[in-house]
Every structure is written in structure tokens, then in C-alpha cells.
MARZAVEX-526736 format. One record per atom (N, C-alpha, C, O): chain; atom name; x, y, z. Coordinates in Angstrom, 3 decimals, always signed. Layout:
[atom "A" "CA" [X Y Z]]
...
***
This chain:
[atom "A" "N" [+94.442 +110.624 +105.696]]
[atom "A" "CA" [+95.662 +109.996 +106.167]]
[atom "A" "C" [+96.804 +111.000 +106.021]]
[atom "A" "O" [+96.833 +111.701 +105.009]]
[atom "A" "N" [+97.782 +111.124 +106.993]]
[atom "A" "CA" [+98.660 +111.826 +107.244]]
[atom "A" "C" [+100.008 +111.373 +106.527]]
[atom "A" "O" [+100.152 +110.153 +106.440]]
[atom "A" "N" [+101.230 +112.343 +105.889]]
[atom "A" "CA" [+101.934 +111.535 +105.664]]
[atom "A" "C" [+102.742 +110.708 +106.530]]
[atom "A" "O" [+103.530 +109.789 +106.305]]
[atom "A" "N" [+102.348 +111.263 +107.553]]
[atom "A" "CA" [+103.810 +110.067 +108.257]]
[atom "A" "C" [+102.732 +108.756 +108.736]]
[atom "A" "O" [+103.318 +107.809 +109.261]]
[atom "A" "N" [+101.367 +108.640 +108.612]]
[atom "A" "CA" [+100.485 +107.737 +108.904]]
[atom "A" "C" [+101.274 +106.547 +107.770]]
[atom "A" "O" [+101.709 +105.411 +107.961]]
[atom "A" "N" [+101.212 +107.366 +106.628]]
[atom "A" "CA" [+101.330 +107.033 +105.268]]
[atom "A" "C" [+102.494 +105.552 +105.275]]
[atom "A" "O" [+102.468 +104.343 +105.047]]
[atom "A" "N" [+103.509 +106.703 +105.729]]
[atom "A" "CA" [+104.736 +105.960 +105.878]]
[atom "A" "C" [+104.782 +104.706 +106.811]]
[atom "A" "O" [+105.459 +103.802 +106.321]]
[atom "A" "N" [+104.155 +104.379 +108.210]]
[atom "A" "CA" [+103.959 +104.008 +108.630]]
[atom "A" "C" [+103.713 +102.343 +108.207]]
[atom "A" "O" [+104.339 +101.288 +108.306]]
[atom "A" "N" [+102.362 +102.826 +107.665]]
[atom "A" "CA" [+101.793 +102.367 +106.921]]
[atom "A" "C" [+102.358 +100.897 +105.730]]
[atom "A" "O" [+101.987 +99.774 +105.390]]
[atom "A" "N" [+103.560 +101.970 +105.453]]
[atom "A" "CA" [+104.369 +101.680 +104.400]]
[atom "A" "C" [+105.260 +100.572 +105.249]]
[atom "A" "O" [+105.449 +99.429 +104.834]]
[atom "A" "N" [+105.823 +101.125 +106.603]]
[atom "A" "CA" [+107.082 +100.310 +107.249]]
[atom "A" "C" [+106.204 +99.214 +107.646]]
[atom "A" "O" [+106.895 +98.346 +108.178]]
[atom "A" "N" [+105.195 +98.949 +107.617]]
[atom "A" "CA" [+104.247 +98.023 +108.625]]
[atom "A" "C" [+104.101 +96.566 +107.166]]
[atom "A" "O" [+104.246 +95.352 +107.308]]
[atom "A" "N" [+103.785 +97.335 +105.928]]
[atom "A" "CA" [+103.439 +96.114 +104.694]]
[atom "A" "C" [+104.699 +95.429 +104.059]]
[atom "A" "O" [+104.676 +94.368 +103.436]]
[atom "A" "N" [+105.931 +96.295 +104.344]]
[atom "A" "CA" [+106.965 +95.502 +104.035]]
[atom "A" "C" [+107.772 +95.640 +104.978]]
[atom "A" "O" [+108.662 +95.535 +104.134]]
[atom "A" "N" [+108.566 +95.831 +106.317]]
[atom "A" "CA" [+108.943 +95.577 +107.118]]
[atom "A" "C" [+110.301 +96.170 +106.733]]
[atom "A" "O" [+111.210 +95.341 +106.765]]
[atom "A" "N" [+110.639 +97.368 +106.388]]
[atom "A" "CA" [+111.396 +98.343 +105.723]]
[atom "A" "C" [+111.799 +99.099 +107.426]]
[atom "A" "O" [+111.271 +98.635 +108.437]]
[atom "A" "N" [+112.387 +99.806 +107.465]]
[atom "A" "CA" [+113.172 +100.574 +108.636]]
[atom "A" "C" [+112.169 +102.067 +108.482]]
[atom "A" "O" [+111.885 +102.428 +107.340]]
[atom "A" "N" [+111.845 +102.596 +109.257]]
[atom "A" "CA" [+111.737 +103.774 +109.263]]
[atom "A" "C" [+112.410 +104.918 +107.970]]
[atom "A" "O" [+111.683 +105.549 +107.202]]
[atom "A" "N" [+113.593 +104.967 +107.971]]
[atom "A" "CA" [+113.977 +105.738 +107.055]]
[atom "A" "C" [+113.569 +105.419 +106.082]]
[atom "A" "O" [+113.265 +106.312 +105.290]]
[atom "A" "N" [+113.381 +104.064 +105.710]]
[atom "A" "CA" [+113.061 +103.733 +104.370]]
[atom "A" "C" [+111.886 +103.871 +103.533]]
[atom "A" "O" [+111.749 +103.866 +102.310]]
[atom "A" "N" [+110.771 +104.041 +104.855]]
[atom "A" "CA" [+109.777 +104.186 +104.561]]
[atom "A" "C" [+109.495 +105.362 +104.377]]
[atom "A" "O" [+108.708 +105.567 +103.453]]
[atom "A" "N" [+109.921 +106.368 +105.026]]
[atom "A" "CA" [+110.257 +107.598 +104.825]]
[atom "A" "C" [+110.500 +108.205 +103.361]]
[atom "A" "O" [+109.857 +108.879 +102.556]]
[atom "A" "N" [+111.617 +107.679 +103.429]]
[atom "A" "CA" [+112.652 +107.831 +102.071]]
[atom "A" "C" [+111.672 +107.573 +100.198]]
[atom "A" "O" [+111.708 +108.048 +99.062]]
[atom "A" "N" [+110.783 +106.311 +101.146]]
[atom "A" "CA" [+110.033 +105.777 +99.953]]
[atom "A" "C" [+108.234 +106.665 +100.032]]
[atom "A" "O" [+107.535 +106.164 +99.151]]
[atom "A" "N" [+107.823 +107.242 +100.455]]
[atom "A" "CA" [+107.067 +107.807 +100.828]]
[atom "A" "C" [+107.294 +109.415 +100.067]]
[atom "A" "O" [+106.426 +109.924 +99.358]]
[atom "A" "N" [+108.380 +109.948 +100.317]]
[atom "A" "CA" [+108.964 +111.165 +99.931]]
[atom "A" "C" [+109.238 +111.110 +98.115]]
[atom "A" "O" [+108.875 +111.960 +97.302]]
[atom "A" "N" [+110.134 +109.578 +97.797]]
[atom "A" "CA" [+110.268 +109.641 +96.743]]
[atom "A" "C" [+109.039 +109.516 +95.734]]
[atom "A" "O" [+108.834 +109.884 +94.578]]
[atom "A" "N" [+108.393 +108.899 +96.603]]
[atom "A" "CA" [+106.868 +109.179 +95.542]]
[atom "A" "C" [+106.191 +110.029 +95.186]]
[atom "A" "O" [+106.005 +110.265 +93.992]]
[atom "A" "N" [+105.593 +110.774 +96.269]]
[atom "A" "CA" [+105.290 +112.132 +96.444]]
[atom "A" "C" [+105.878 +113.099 +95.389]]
[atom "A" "O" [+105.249 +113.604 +94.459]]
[atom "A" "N" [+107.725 +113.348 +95.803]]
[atom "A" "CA" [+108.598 +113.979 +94.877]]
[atom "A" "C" [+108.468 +113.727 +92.993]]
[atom "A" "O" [+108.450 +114.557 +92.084]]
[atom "A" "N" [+108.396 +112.225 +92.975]]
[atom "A" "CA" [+107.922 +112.084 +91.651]]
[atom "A" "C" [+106.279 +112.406 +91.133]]
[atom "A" "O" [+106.183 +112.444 +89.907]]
[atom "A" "N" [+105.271 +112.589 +91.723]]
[atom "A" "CA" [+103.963 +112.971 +91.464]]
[atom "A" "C" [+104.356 +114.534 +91.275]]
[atom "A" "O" [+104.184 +114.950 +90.130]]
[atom "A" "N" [+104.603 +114.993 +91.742]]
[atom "A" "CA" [+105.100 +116.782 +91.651]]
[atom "A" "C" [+105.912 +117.088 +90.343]]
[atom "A" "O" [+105.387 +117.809 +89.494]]
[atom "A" "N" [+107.194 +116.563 +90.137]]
[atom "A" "CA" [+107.684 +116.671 +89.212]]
[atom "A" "C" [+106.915 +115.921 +87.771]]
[atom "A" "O" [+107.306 +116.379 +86.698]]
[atom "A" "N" [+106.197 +115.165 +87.730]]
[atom "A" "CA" [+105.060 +114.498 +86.196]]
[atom "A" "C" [+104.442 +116.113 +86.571]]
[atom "A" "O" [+105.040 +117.083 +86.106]]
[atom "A" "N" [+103.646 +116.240 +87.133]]
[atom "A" "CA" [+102.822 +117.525 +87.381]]
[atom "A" "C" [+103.389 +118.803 +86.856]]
[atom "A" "O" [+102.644 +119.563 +86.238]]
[atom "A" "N" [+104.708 +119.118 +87.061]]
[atom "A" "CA" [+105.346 +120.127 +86.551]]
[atom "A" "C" [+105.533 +119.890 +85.460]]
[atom "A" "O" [+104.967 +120.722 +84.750]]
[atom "A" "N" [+106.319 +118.787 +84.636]]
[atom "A" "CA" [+106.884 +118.926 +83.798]]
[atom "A" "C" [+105.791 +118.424 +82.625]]
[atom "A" "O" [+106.023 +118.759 +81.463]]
[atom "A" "N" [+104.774 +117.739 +82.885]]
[atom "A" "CA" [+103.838 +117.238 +82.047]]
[atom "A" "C" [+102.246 +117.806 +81.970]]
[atom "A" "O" [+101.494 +117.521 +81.039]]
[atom "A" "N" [+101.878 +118.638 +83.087]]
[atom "A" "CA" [+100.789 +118.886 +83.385]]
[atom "A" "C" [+99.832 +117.834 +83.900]]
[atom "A" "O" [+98.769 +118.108 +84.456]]
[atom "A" "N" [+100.232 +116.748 +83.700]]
[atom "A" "CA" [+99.944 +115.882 +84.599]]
[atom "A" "C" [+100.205 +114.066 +85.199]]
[atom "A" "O" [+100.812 +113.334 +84.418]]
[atom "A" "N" [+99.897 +113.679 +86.069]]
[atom "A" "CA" [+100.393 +112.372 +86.080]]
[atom "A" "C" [+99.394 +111.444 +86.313]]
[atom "A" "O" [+98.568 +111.794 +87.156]]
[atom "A" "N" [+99.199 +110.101 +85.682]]
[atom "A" "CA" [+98.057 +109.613 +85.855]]
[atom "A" "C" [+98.771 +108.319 +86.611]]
[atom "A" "O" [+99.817 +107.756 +86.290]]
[atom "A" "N" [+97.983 +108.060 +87.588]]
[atom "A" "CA" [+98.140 +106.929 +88.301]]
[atom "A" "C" [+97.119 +105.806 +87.573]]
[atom "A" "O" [+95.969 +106.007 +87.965]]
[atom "A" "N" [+97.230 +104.333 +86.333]]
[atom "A" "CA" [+95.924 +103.567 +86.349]]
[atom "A" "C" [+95.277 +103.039 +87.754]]
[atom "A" "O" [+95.907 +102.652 +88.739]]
[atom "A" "N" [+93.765 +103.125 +87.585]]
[atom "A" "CA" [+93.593 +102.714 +88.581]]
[atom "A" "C" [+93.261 +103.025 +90.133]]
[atom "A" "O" [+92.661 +102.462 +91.049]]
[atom "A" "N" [+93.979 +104.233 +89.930]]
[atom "A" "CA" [+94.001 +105.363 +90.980]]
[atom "A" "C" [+93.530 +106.408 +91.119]]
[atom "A" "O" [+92.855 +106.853 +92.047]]
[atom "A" "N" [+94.082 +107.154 +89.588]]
[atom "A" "CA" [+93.719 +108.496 +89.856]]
[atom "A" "C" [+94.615 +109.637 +89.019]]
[atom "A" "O" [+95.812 +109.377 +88.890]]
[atom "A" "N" [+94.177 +110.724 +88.517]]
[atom "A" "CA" [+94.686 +111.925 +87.959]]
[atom "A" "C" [+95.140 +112.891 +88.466]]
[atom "A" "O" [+94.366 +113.835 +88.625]]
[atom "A" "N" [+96.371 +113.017 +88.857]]
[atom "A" "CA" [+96.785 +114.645 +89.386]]
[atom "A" "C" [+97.229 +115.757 +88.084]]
[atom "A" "O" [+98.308 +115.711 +87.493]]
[atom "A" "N" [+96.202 +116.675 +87.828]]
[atom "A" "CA" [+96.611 +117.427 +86.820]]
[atom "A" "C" [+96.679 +119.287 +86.974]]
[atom "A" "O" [+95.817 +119.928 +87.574]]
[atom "A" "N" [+97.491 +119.700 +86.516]]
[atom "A" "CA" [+97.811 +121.291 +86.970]]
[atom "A" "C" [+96.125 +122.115 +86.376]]
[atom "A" "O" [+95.549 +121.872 +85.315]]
[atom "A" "N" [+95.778 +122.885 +87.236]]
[atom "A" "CA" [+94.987 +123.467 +86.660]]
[atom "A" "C" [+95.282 +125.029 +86.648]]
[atom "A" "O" [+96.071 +125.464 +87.486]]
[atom "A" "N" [+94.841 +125.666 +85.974]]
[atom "A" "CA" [+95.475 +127.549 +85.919]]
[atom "A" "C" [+93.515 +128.088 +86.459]]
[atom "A" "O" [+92.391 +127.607 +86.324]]
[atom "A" "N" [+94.057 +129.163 +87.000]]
[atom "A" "CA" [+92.807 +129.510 +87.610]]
[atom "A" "C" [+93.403 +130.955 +87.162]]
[atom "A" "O" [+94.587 +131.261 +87.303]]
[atom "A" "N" [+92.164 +132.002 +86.466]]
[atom "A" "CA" [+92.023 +133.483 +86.220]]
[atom "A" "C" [+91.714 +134.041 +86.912]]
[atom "A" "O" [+90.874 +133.889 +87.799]]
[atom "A" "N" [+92.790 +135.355 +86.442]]
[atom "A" "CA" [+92.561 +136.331 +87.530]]
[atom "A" "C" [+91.120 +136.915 +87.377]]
[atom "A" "O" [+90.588 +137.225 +86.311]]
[atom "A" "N" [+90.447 +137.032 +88.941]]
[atom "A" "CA" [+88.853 +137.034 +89.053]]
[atom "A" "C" [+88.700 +138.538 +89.794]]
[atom "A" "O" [+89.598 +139.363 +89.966]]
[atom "A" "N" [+87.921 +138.595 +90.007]]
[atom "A" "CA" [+86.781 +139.843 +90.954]]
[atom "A" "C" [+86.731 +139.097 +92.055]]
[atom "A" "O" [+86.623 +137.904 +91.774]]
[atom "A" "N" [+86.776 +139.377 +93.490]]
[atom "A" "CA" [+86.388 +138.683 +94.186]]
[atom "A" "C" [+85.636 +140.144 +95.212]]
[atom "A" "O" [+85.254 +141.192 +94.691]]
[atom "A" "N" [+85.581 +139.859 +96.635]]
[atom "A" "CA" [+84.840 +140.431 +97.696]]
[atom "A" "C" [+85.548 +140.419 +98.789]]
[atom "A" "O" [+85.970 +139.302 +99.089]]
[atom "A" "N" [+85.922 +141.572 +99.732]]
[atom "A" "CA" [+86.551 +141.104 +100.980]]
[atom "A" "C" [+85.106 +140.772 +101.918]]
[atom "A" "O" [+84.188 +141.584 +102.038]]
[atom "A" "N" [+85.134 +139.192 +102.637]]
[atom "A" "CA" [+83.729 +139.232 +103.125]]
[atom "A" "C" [+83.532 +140.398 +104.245]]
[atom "A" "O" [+82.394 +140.819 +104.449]]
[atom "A" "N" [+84.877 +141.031 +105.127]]
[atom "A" "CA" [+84.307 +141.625 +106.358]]
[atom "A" "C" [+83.531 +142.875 +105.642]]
[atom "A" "O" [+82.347 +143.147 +105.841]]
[atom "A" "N" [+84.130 +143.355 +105.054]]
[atom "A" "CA" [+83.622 +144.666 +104.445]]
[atom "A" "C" [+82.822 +144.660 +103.047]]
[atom "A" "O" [+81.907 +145.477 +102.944]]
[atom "A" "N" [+83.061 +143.911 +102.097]]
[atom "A" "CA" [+82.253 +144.023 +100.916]]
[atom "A" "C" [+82.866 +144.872 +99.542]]
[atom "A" "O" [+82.538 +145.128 +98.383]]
[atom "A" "N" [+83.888 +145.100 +100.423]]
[atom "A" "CA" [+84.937 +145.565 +99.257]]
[atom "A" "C" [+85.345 +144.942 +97.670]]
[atom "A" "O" [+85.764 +143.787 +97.741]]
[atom "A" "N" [+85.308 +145.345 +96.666]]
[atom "A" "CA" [+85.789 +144.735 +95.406]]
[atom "A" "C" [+86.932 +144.658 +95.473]]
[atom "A" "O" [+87.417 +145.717 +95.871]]
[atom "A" "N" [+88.025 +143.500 +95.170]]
[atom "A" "CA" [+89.222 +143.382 +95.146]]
[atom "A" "C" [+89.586 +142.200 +93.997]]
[atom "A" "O" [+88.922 +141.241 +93.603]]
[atom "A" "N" [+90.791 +142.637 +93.668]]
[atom "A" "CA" [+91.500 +141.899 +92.254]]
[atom "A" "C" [+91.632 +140.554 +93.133]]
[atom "A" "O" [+91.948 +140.545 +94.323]]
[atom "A" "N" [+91.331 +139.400 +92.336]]
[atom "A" "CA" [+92.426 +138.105 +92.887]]
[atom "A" "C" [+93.628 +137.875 +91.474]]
[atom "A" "O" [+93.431 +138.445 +90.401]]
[atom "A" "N" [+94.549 +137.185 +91.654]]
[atom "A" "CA" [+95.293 +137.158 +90.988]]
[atom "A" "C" [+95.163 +136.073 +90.190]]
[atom "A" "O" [+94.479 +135.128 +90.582]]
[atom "A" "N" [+95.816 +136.041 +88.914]]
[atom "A" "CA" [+95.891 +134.547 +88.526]]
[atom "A" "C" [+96.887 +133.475 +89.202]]
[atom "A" "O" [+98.063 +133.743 +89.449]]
[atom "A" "N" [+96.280 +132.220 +89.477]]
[atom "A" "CA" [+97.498 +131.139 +90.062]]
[atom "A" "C" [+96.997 +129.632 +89.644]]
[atom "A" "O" [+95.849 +129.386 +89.274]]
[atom "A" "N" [+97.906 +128.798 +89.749]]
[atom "A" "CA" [+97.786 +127.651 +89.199]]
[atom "A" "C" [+97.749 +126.662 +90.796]]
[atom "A" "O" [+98.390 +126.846 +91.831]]
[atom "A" "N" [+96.860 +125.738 +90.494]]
[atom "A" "CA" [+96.759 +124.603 +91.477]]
[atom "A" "C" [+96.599 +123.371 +90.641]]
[atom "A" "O" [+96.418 +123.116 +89.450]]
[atom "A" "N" [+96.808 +122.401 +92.300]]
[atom "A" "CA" [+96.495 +120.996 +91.320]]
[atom "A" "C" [+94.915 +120.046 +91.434]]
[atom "A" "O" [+94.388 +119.552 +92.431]]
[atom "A" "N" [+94.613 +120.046 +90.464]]
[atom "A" "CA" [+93.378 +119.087 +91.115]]
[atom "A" "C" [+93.542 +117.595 +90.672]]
[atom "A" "O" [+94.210 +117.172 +89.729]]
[atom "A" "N" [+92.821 +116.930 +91.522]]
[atom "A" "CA" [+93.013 +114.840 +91.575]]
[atom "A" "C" [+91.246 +114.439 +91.060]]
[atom "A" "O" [+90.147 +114.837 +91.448]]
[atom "A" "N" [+91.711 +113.449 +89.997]]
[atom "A" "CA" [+90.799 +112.755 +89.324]]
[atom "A" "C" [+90.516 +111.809 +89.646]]
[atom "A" "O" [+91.442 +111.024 +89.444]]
[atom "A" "N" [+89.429 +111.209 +90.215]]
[atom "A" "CA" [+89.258 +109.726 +90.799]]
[atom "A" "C" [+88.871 +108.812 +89.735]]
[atom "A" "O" [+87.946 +109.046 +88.957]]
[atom "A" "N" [+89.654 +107.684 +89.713]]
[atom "A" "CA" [+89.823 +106.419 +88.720]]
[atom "A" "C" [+88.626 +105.868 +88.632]]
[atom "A" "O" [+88.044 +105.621 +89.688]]
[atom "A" "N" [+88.145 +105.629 +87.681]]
[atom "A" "CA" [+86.817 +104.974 +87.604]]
[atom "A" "C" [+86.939 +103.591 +88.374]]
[atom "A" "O" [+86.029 +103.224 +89.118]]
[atom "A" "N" [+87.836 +102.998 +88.221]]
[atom "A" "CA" [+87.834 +101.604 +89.224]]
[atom "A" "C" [+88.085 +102.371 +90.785]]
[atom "A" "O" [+87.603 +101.911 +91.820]]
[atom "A" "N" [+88.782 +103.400 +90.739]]
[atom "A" "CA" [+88.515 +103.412 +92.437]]
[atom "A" "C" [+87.177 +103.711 +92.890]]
[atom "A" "O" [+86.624 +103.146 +93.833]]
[atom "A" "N" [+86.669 +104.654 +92.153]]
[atom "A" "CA" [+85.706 +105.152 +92.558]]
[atom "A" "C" [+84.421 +104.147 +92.398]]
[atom "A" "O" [+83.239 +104.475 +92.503]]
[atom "A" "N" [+85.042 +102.592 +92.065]]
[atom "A" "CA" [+83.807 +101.672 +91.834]]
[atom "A" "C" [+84.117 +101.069 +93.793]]
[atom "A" "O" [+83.320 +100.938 +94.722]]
[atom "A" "N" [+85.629 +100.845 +93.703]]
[atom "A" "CA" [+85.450 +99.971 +94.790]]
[atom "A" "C" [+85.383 +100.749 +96.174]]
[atom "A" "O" [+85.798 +100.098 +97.133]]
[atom "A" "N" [+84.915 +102.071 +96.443]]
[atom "A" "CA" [+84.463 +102.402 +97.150]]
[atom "A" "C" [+83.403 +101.831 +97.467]]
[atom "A" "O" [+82.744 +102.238 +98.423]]
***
């Protein structure tokens, strides 16, 4: 699902204006990012885990050529599926 599906979505279950849904769509999002930054992570019950993960700097391969090359270290986020969601699938 796309975010503006999202939003949609959103204007369609409570009958909110476009912007609002917008607005409310964004502010959520915006708050999942910031728990993530400032906490390492945010748990939704029920839902789900978004938590920062740090990834080391590795060895990797350029595939065209086979070359050895540095990757760097960088941080991403990975999502934990809720044991109840992942029941009512």
C-alpha cells in the first residue's frame, strides 16, 4: 500500500477532508521516525516493531567485475511483526 493509498484510506473510514488525512497520515509516519531516532525503537502493541539496526562495515564484490571493495558502515530500520498480527494473517 502506497502512502497516499494510505491516506485515502484514512479520508474514506472517517470522512476527514483530504488534507486531513494527509496531515494525519504524515503525522504518524513523522512520529514512528522520531521514537526510532530518539529511542532506537518504537513498538506498535499488536502491530509491530520498528527498530534501528547498525550494519558493519563489510567486504563486499563489485558483481560486474569481481572486484573487492569496502562497504561502509550504515544504520537502517528493520519492522517486527506482532505476534497477534502475524496470527491473524
Amino acid at each position: 500500500m502506497s502512502k497516499s493509498a494510505l491516506s485515502k484510506s484514512v479520508r474514506e473510514a472517517t470522512g476527514c477532508t483530504v488534507a486531513q488525512a494527509d496531515a494525519a497520515v504524515d503525522a504518524v509516519l513523522n512520529t514512528i521516525v522520531e521514537g526510532v531516532k530518539t529511542d532506537g525503537n518504537f513498538r506498535l502493541i499488536g502491530f509491530g516493531t520498528f527498530a534501528k539496526s547498525e550494519r558493519a562495515a563489510r567486504q563486499g564484490r563489485n558483481p560486474k567485475t569481481g572486484e573487492a571493495i569496502d562497504i561502509s558502515a550504515s544504520t537502517s530500520i528493520k519492522f517486527s511483526t506482532a505476534a497477534a498480527l502475524k496470527k491473524s494473517l
